[in-house]
N, C-alpha and C positions, 0 to 999 in steps of 0.2 A: 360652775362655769369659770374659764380665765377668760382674763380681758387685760386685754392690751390696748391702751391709750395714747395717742402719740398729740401733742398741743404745743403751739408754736408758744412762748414765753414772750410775750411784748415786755415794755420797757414796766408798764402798770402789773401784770401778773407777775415780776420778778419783782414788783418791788411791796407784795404783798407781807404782810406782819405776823408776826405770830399766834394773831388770835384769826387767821383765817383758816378755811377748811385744809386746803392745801398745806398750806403747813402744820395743822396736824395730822394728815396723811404722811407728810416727808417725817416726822417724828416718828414714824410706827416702823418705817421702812430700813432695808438697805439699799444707799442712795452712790451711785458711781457716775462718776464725771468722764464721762468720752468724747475724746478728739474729731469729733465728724457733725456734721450739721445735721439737723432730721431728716431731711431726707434723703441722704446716706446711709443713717443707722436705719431708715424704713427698709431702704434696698436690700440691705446687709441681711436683717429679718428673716425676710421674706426670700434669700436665696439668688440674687438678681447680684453679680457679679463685677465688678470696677473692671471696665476694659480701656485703661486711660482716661474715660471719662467714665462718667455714670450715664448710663444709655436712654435717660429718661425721656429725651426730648419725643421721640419715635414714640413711645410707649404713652406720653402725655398726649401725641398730635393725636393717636388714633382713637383715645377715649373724647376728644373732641369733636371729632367728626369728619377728620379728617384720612384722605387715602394714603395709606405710607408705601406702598408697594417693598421696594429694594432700597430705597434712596435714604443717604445719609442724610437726619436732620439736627437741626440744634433750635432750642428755645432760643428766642434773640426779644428778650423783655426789652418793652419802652423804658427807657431809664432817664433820672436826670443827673448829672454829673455837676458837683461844685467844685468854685475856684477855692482852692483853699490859697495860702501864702505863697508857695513854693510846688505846688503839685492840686490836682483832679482826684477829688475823692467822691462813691456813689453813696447817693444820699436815698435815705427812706422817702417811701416808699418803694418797694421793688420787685415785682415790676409797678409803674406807674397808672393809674387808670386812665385810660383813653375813651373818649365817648366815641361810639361806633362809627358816626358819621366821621370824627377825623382819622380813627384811627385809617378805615379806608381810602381816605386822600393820602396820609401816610405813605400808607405800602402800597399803593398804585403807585406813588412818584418814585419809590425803592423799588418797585419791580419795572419801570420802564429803564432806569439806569443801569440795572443789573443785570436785563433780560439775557444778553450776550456774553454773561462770565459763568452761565447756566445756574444761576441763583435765584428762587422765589420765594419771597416772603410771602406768606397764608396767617388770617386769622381764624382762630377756632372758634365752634360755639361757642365755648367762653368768654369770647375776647381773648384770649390771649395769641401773641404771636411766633410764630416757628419760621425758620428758615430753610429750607430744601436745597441741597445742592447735589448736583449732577454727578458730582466726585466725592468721593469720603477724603474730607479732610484728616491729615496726618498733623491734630492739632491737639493738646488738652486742653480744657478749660478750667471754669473755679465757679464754683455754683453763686450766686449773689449773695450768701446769708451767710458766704464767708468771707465774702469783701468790703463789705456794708459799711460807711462812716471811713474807711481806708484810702490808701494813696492807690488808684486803678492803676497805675504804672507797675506793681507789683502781680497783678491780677489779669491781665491782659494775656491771650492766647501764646502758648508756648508749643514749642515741637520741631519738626521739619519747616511745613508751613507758616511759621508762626509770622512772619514776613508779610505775607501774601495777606492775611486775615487781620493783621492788624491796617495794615492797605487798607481792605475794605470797608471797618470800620470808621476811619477818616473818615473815607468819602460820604458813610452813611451820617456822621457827625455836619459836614459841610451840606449835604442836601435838610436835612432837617433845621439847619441853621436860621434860615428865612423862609422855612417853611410857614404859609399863610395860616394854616393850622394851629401853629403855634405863635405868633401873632395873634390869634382869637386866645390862645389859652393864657395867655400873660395880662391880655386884656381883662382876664377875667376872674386873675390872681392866682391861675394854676401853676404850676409847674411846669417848665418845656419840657416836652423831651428831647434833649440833646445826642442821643444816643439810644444804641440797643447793650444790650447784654446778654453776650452768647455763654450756653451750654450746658451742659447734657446731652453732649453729641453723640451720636451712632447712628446705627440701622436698629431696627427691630430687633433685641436679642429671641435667641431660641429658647425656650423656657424646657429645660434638658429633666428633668426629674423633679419630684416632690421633695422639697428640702424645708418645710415647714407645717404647722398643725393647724394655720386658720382654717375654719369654716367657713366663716362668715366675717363681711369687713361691711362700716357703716362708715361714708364715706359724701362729699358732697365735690370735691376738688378734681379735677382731669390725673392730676398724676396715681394721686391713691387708685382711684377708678380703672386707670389705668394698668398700675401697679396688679390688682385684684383679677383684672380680665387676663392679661398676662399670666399668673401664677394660679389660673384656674379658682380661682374662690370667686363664692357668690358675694354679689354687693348690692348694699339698699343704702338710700338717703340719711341722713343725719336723722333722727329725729327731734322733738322740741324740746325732749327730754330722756331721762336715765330710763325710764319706765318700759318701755317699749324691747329696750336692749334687753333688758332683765327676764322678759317674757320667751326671750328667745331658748329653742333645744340646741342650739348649737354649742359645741364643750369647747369650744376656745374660740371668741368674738376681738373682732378688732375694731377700736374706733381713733377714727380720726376727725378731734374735733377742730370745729371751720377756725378759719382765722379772723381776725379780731375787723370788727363792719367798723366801718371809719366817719360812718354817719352818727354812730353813737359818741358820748362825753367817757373821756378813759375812765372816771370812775361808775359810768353805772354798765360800759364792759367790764370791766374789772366783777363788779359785783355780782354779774351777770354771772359768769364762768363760774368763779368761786361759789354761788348759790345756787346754780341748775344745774351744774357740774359734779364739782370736788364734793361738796354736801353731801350731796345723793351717796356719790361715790364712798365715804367714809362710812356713812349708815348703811349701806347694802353690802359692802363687807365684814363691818359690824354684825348684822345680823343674818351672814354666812350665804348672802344670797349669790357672792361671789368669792371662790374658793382660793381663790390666787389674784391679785393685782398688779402689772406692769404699766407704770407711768413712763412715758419716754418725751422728756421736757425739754427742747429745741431752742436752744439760745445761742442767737448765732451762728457760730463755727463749733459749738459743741452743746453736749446735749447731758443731760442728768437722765442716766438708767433709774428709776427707783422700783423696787418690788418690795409688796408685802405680802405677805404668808400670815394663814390661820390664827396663828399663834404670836405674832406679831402686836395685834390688839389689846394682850395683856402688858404690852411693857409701860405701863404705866410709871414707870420713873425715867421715859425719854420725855423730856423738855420741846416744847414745840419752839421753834425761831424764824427769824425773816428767812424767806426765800435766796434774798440775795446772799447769805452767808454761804450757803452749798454752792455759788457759781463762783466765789470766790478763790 
């Protein structure tokens, strides 16, 4: 089997040491640093094309439960924006968790104000939120995990329209402002959301030829799901563990594991990943139950390619190090 792994790097899994599994996996490998956020290089993968934007938002709505028909959409995540000194930078998390009851006060008081510029915001099964509009915007965006901790003055839609859409973020900023919603949520020590965060604009791409070898994707998130239903490959759930992947007949699996649960103490995630994870993962290529290994580690605006091979295992005179030296 290969297996492809794609796992976002929080601020704790990069800052894992030497004597973790993970890095002595990154020790056996070759490890390349690329300019694109993970869910770029997932695109790229997998054959799904940059048309100005990355067209995920369509491809996220409809693994949600959503109807996409023709209509141009864009992800429009609750976000909180801080005052820095001199400028507005977005701050973690991104998007923001919204409890369902506000989130729908929310975007009922954004869809009465918009109704007339032909713009609807929809939340997905997930929770998460999408924007629909009646016209395709002649805009590009900038995914959030490339903006993250930055001045959003740099990061804000660009293009023809880029006028027009920044307009209507405003006003989405000023209706949110006193919003009662958020009033409850400050009350309650959360975070406002002052804002949305658009994009992954498009329409549905057309998924034009087979330009990849997954079989199978295990998957828990709208976009991968997404991405998977898109590109014709089967998808299952995450499971609790390596065990279940491993049983699989398919000759090239892809996992995409979940993002970091924020109810948990960073260090017993941390430990979590790296012991039901990366563990596994070193001993089952160890003991050849997996013939090839692509890691694809998401940090930020870029991401560490790592693959090992076979024969990779013996080099026993690669030195394992901290994580954070390869994002260096």
């Amino acid at each position: 089997m290969k297996l492809t792994v794609d796992c976002v790097l929080n601020h704790e899994l990069a800052s894992l040491q030497s004597a973790s599994a993970l890095a002595r996996l990154l020790s056996k490998a070759c490890v390349a640093q690329v300019g694109v956020p993970l869910e770029a290089l997932t695109c790229q993968q997998l054959g799904l094309n940059e048309e100005g934007d990355w067209p995920i938002a369509a491809i996220s709505a409809a693994a949600d439960g959503l109807v996409i028909g023709d209509s141009y959409w864009l992800r429009a995540d609750p976000v909180h924006f801080v005052m820095q000194r001199d400028c507005f930078s977005l701050s973690e998390p991104a998007p923001l968790y919204v409890k369902p009851a506000h989130a729908v006060l929310m975007v009922a008081s954004l869809n009465t104000h918009f109704a007339q510029d032909g713009l609807l915001f929809c939340i997905g099964k997930s929770g998460a939120w999408y924007l629909r509009a009646d016209k395709a915007a002649q805009i590009t965006t900038t995914l959030p995990s490339v903006a993250m901790d930055k001045n959003v003055h740099h990061f804000m839609p660009q293009g023809v329209d880029a006028a027009k859409w920044k307009s209507i973020l405003n006003e989405v900023q000023m209706l949110l402002h006193d919003h009662p919603t958020n009033e409850a949520r400050e009350s309650s020590g959360e975070l406002v959301v002052n804002s949305v965060w658009l994009s992954g604009g498009g329409v549905m791409p057309t998924f034009k030829a087979l330009q990849h070898n997954v079989e199978l994707m295990f998957a828990n998130d709208v976009l991968n799901q997404g991405l998977a239903t898109w590109a014709k490959i089967a998808y299952q759930p995450v499971p609790i563990n390596l065990d279940e992947i491993l049983q699989s007949t398919a000759q090239h699996v892809r996992l995409a594991l979940p993002q970091s649960n924020h109810s948990q103490t960073s260090q017993s995630n941390t430990n979590y990943f790296d012991e039901t994870w990366f563990a596994p993962l070193f001993t089952a290529f160890k003991s050849k139950q997996i013939e090839q290994l692509t890691l694809n580690l998401g940090f930020y605006e870029k991401c560490l390619v790592v693959v090992i091979k076979p024969l990779d295992v013996y080099k026993f005179w690669r030195k394992a190090k901290p994580i954070m030296q390869y994002l260096e």
